[in-house]
N, C-alpha and C positions, 0 to 999 in steps of 0.2 A: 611432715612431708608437704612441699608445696602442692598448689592446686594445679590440675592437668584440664585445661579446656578440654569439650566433647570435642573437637577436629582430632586432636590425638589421642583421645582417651579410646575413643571408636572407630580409630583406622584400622579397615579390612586388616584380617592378618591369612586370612588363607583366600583362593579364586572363588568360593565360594559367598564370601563374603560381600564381594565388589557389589553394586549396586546397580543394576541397570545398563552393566555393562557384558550379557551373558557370551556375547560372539566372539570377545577377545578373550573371558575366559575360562570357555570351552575349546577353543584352539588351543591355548599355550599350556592346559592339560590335560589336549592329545599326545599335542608335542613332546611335551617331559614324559607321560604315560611310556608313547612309542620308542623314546629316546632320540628324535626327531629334532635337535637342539640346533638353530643357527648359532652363526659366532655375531649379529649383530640383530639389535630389536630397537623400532624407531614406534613409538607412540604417541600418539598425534589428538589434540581437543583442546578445549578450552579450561577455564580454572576452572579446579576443585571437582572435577569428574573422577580424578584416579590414574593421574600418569603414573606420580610417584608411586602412590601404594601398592600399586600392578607391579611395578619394577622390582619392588623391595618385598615383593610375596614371590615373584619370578627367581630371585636370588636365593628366597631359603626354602625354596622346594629344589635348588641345584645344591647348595651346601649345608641341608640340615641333614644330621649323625642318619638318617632313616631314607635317605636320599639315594636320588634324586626321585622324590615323591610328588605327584598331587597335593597332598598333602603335610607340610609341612606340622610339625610337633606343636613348634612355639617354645618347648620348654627347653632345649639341648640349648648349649653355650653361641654355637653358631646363631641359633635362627633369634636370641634372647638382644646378640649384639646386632644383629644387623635391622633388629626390629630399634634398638635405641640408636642407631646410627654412628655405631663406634666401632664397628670389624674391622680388622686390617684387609679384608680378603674382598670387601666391596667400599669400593672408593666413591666417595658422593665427590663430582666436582659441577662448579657452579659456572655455567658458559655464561655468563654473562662478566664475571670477574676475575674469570682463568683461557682467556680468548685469544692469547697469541700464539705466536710459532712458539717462542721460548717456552709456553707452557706445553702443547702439543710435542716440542722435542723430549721435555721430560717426560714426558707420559709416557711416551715412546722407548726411554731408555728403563720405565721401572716395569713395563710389561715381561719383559724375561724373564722375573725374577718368579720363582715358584710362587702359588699361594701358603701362606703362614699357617692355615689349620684345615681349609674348605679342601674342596675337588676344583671349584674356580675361584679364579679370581676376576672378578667382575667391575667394570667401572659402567659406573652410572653417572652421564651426563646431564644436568637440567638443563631446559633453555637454551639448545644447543645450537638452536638458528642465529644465537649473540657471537659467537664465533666469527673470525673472519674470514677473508676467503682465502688467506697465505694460512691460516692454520688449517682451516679444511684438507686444502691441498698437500698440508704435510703430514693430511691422517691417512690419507687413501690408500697408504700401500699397507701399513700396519691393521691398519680396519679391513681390508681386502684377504688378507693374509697373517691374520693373527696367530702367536700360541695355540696350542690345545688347549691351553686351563685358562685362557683368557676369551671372559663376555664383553659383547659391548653392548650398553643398555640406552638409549638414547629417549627424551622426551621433551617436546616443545608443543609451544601453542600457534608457534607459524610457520609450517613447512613450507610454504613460495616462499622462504629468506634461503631454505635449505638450499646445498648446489645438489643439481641433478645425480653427480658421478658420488655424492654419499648417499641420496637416496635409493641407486640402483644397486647399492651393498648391503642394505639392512633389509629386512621384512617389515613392513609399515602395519600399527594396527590405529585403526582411525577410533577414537573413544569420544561415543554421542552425550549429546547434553542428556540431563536423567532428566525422564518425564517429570511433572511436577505428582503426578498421583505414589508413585515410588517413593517420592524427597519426603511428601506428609508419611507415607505410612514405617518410612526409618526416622522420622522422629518421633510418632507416637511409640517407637520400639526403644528410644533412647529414654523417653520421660518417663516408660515404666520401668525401665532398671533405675531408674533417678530419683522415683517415686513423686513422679511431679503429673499434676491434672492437665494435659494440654487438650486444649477445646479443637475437633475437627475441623469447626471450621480456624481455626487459628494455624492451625497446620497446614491447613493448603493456604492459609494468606503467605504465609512463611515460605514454601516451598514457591511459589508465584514468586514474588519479590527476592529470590535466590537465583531466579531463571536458567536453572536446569545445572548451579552447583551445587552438589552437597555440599564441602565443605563452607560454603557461602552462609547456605543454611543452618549448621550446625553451631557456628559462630549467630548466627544472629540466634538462634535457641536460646546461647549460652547467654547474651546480652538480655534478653527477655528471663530467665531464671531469677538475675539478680535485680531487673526492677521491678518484678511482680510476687519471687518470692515460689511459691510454689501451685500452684494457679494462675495459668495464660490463656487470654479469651481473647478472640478476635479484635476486639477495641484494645488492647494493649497492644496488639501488634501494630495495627492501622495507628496507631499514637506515637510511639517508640519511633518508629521507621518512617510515618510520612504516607504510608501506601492509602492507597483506594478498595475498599471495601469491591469483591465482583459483583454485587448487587448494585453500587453507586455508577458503575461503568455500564452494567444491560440496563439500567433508568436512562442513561444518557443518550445511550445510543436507538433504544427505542422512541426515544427524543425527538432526534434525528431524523429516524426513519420515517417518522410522519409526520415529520415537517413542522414541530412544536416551536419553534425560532424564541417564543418566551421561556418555555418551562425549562429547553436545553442550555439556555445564559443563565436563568435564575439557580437552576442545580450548579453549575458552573462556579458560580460567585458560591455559593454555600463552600463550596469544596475550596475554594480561596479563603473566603476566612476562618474555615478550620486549619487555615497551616498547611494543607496537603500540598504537597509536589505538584505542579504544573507540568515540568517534563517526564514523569511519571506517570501523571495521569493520561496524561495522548499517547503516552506509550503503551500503555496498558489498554485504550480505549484500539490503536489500530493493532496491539493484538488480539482484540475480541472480534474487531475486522475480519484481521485475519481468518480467525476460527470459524465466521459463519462464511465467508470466502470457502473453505474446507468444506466446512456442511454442506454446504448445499454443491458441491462438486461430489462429495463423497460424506454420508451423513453418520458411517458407522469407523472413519477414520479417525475422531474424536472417542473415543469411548474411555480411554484408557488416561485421557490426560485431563479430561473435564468432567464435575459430578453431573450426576443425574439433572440438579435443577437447572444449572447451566445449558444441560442437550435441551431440556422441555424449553430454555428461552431462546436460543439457536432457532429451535422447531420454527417459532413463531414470530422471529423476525426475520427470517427465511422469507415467510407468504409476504414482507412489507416491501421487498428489493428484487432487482433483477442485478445477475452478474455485474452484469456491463456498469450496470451504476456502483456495485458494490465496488469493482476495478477502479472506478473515479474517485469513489472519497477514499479508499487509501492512498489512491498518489497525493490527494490533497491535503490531510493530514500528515503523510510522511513529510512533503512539502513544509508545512507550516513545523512541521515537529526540528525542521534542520533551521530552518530560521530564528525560533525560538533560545535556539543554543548561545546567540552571539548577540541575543537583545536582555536590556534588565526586565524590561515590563513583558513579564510572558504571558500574561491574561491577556492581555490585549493582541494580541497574536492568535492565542485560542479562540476566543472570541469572534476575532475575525473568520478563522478557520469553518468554526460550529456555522456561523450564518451565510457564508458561500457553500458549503458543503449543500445547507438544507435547499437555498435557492438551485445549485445545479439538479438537484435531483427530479426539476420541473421544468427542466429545459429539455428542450429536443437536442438527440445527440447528431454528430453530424452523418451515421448510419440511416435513421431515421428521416433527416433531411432529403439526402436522396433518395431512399424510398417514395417519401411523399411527392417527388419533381416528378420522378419516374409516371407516379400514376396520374399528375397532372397532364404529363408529356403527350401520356396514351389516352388522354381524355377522361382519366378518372373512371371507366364502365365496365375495367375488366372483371371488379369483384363486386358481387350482393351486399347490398347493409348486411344481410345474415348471415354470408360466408365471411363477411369481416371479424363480425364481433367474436363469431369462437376463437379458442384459445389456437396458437397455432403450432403447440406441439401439447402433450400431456404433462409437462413437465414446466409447464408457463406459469410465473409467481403469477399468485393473486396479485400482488402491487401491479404488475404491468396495467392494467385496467386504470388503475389511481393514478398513472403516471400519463399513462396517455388522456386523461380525461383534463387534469392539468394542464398538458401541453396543448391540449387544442382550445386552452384560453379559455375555457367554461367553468367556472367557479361558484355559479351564483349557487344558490342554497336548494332554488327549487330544478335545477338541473339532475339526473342520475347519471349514470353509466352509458345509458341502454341511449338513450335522449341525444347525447351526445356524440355518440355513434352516429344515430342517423343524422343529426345538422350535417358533422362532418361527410358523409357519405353523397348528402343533398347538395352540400356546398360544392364538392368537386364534380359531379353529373351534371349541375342545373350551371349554362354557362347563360348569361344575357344577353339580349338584343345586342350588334354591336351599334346600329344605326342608332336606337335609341339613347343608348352609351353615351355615343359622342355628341349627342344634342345636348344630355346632361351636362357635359363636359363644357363645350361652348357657352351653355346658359350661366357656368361660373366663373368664365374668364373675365375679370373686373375693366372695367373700363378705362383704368389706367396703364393698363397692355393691350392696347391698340394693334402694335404691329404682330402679337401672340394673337391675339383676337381674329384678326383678317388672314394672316396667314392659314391658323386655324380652319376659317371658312372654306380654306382654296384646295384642303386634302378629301380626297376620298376616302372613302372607310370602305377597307378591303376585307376584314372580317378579323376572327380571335383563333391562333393557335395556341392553345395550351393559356398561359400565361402571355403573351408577347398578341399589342395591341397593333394592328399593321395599319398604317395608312398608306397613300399612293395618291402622288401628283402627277400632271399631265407634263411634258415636258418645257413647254412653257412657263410651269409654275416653279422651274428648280430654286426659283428665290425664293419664295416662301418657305420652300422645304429646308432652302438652308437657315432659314430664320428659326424655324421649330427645330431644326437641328443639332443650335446648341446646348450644351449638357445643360444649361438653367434653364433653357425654355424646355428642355426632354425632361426634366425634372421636375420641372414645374407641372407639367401633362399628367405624368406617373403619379402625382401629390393628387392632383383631383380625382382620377380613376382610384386612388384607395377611400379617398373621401366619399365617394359614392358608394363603394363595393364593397368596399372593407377587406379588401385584398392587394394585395401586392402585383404590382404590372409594369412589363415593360414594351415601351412606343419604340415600333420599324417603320420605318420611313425608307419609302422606296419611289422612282420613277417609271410611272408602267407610260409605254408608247399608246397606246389603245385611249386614255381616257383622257376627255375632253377639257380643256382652259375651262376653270374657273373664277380667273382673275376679271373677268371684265363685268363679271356678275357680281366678283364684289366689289369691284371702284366702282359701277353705276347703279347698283344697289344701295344696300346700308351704307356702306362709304358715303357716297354722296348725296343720299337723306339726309342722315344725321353726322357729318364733318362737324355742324357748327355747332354740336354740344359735346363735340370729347372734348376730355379736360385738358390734353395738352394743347387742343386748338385755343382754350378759349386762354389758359397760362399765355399763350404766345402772341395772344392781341392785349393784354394784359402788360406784357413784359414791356411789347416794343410800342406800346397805343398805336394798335394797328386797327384796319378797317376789313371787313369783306365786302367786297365789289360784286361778286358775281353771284 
C-alpha cells in the first residue's frame, strides 16, 4: 500500500472534527439537524483552513444510508466514495481549469439528470472566483433555481473576484485562520497516533511558521518525520524550515525597545549566518509588534494564541513603549519589510530598519512638538514641576518617562528622571533679560559685518513673546531694518540668540512711530571713532592706495 501524507490521512471526516472552525460547524448541523438545507453554500478563507473538508463532510451527512445526519457513518458506500473522491453523485470541478461558458453549459445540461445512488447530487466547485464573468452569468439562473436533489457547494480564497448577483444566492460562511495554539495541540494529537515524540515547543514553532494553516502544518510535520526520524525538537524545526526560534525575536525586540543599536545588529548578524530568513525574520519580529500592540490595548486577547512565557514577555515590554511609538516601528518595519522583497541584500535593509526604528523612538513626535509650542506660547507657568512629573492617566507606560527624558536632550549619566523634569520646567518659566540679550548679541557680531553691526545698533528691543525675539525701529531707521531684514542677516541673528541660549528663536522686526532715530548716534558714535579700523575700510585703502583726509 502506498504512503498516505498526514493532510489526507487526517482530514476531518465528520463537523466535529474540523479544527477551529466551531461557528461554521455548528450552523451547518443545525441546518441538516432542522432540515434547514439551502440549495447553494459559498465558503470563504485562506489555504488549508477546511474549505474542502467542510464541503465534502457537508455532502455525506446529506447522502450517507443514515441521512441526512450530523453525523455521517464513514463506513456506507456513499460516505466511503465521496471521502476518496470518486462518487458519481458529488462532482468535484476545478474553476480554475473548467471556467468557461462551454463548461457552465454542460453543467447546466447534466443537473437534471437524477442522482446515481444519494438523495443529492451535489457539485462542489473549487476556486470558483477563476471563473469568468460570461460563465458566472450563465450560472445564475440554474444556481437561483436549481433541481430539488441538486447542491451547490462553492469554495474559494478570494470572494472581491466573486460577482455580487452569485454572492446574493449562496449562504457565505467565512472560515478563520486557526490559532496557532489549536495547530500545536492537533499535532501533538497526530504524533501520538504516529508514535512519534514531538517537543511542545517544536509544535508551536510548526504551527507559527504554518500561520494559521493546518494543512500547511501538517505537511511540514510530515517533512520533519522523515528528517528526524521519530523525535522533533525545536532546533530541527528552526533548521529544516529556516524559522526564528520566539525567543530569538523577544531578544530582538527588547533590543529595540531600549535602544541597544549594538546588541540588536550583532543578534541580527548571528541570525544571518545561521542561514535564517531575513524576510521571515521581520515578519515574524512585526508580528510580535503586533502582539504587544494587542496587549497592551487589551492584555487578555492573547491568551489563547501565545504561551504563558510569551504574556510574561509582552507584560514587560509593554512598561518599555508607549502606543504611539509602538504604531511607528510597525509602519517602519512593515515599510522596510516591502522593500526588502525586490532587493538581493536584505540585511542591509534590516539593518538599516533595526537603527532608525531605535533612533525614532527618542525623537519627539509631532503631537508632542505642539504640545511643547503651546506651553511656550502661554509662557510655560500653566503647570507645577510637580503637576508635570506625575503620570498623566493611570495607564502611562513606564518608558514614557525614558522617552521623554531622551527627548529633552539630557543623557549624561549623572542626570535622573526627576532632574530633568525640573531643568526642563526651569527652562520654559525662566525667560532672560531681553536688553541684556541683545548686548550679547551685538558683542558677537564680527567685524566684518559692518552693515549687520550698525544696523543692529539702530533697533530697539521691544522685549520676548514666547520664542519670537522683537525689535523695533523708528521710522527713520527703515533701512536698517531692511538690512537685518534679510533672511541671511535674520538668520544670522536667530544663529547667535541659540549660541548664547541654547534655544531656538525667532527675530520680528517691526516699525513702531513712538521710538526715536538712532541712526545719528551711530554715524557719530562708533561709526565715526572707529571707521579707520574696520577691515573693509582698511581692504579698501589697500585695494585702491587710497588716503584718509579727514
Amino acid at each position: 500500500m502506498s504512503y498516505e501524507v498526514f493532510a489526507r490521512k487526517y482530514r476531518p471526516q465528520i463537523f466535529d472534527d474540523l479544527v477551529g472552525q466551531a461557528h461554521v460547524s455548528r450552523t451547518l448541523k443545525n441546518a441538516v439537524a432542522q432540515n434547514r438545507l439551502a440549495h447553494a453554500y459559498l465558503f470563504v478563507g485562506p489555504r488549508g483552513v477546511g474549505k474542502t473538508s467542510t464541503a465534502r463532510i457537508l455532502a455525506k451527512s446529506l447522502n450517507c444510508v443514515n441521512g441526512p445526519t450530523v453525523t455521517p457513518c464513514g463506513k456506507c458506500d456513499n460516505c466511503r466514495e465521496i471521502a476518496a473522491g470518486n462518487s458519481l453523485d458529488v462532482i468535484e470541478i476545478d474553476g480554475a481549469s473548467n471556467n468557461s461558458v462551454d463548461d457552465v453549459r454542460q453543467l447546466r445540461e447534466n443537473v437534471r439528470y437524477a442522482p446515481a445512488k444519494g438523495r443529492y447530487k451535489i457539485y462542489l466547485i473549487d476556486e470558483v472566483h477563476m471563473l469568468s464573468p460570461a460563465a458566472f452569468n450563465a450560472l445564475l439562473k440554474t444556481l437561483e433555481e436549481p433541481p430539488e436533489h441538486v447542491k451547490f457547494v462553492f469554495a474559494t480564497t478570494e470572494p472581491q473576484k466573486v460577482l455580487p448577483t452569485i454572492l446574493s444566492r449562496c449562504q457565505r460562511f467565512d472560515l478563520h485562520r486557526i490559532p496557532a495554539n489549536l495547530i500545536a495541540k492537533h499535532l501533538q494529537f497526530i504524533a501520538g497516533k504516529e508514535k512519534i515524540t514531538l517537543e511542545p515547543a517544536a509544535a508551536h514553532a510548526i504551527a507559527r511558521g504554518a500561520e494559521g494553516g493546518l494543512r500547511d502544518a501538517e505537511s511540514m510535520l510530515d517533512q520533519l518525520v522523515a528528517f528526524c526520524g521519530e523525535k522533533i525538537s525545536e532546533n530541527d524545526v528552526l533548521n529544516v524550515f529556516g524559522f526564528t526560534s520566539e525567543q530569538t525575536v523577544v531578544d530582538l525586540t527588547g533590543r529595540i525597545l531600549r535602544t541597544e543599536t549594538p546588541g540588536a545588529i550583532d543578534l541580527l548578524h548571528q541570525q544571518s549566518e545561521a542561514g535564517k530568513d531575513m524576510m521571515r525574520l521581520i515578519s515574524d519580529l512585526i508580528a510580535y509588534l503586533r502582539d504587544l500592540l494587542v496587549f497592551k490595548a487589551k492584555p487578555d486577547a492573547l491568551k489563547e494564541d501565545v504561551e504563558a512565557d510569551v504574556q510574561t514577555s509582552l507584560a514587560a515590554h509593554a512598561e518599555l513603549v508607549t502606543t504611539d511609538r509602538l504604531l511607528e516601528l510597525v509602519d517602519q518595519f512593515a515599510a522596510a519589510e516591502g522593500r526588502m522583497k525586490w532587493v538581493p541584500n536584505k540585511k542591509l535593509h534590516f539593518e538599516v530598519a533595526i537603527i532608525k526604528a531605535i533612533q525614532s523612538l527618542g525623537q519627539a513626535t509631532l503631537d508632542e512638538v505642539i504640545e511643547k509650542l503651546s506651553q511656550l506660547r502661554d509662557g510655560g507657568g500653566t503647570r507645577s514641576p510637580a503637576s508635570s512629573a506625575q503620570p498623566v492617566a493611570a495607564g502611562t507606560d513606564r518608558g514614557h518617562e525614558r522617552s521623554a527624558t531622551s527627548k529633552a536632550g539630557v543623557n549624561a549619566p549623572g542626570y535622573s528622571g526627576s532632574e530633568t523634569t525640573r531643568i526642563a520646567e526651569t527652562a520654559a518659566i525662566d525667560q532672560p533679560d531681553p536688553n541684556e540679550l541683545w548686548q550679547k548679541v551685538l558683542a558677537k557680531v564680527p567685524a566684518q559685518k559692518a552693515f549687520v553691526r550698525n544696523s543692529a545698533a539702530a533697533a530697539h528691543v521691544l522685549g520676548i513673546e514666547g520664542r519670537n525675539f522683537q525689535l523695533g525701529f523708528a521710522p527713520g531707521d527703515k533701512a536698517m531694518m531692511d538690512i537685518l531684514g534679510t533672511q541671511a542677516n535674520r538668520r544670522f541673528l536667530e544663529t547667535l540668540l541659540h549660541e548664547i541660549t541654547g534655544a531656538d528663536w525667532s527675530v520680528k522686526l517691526g516699525v513702531k512711530e513712538e521710538l526715536p532715530s538712532r541712526q545719528s548716534q551711530v554715524s557719530g558714535g562708533s561709526r565715526t571713532e572707529n571707521f579707520k579700523e574696520d577691515p573693509l575700510i582698511q581692504e579698501a585703502i589697500g585695494l585702491f592706495n587710497a588716503q584718509i583726509k579727514s
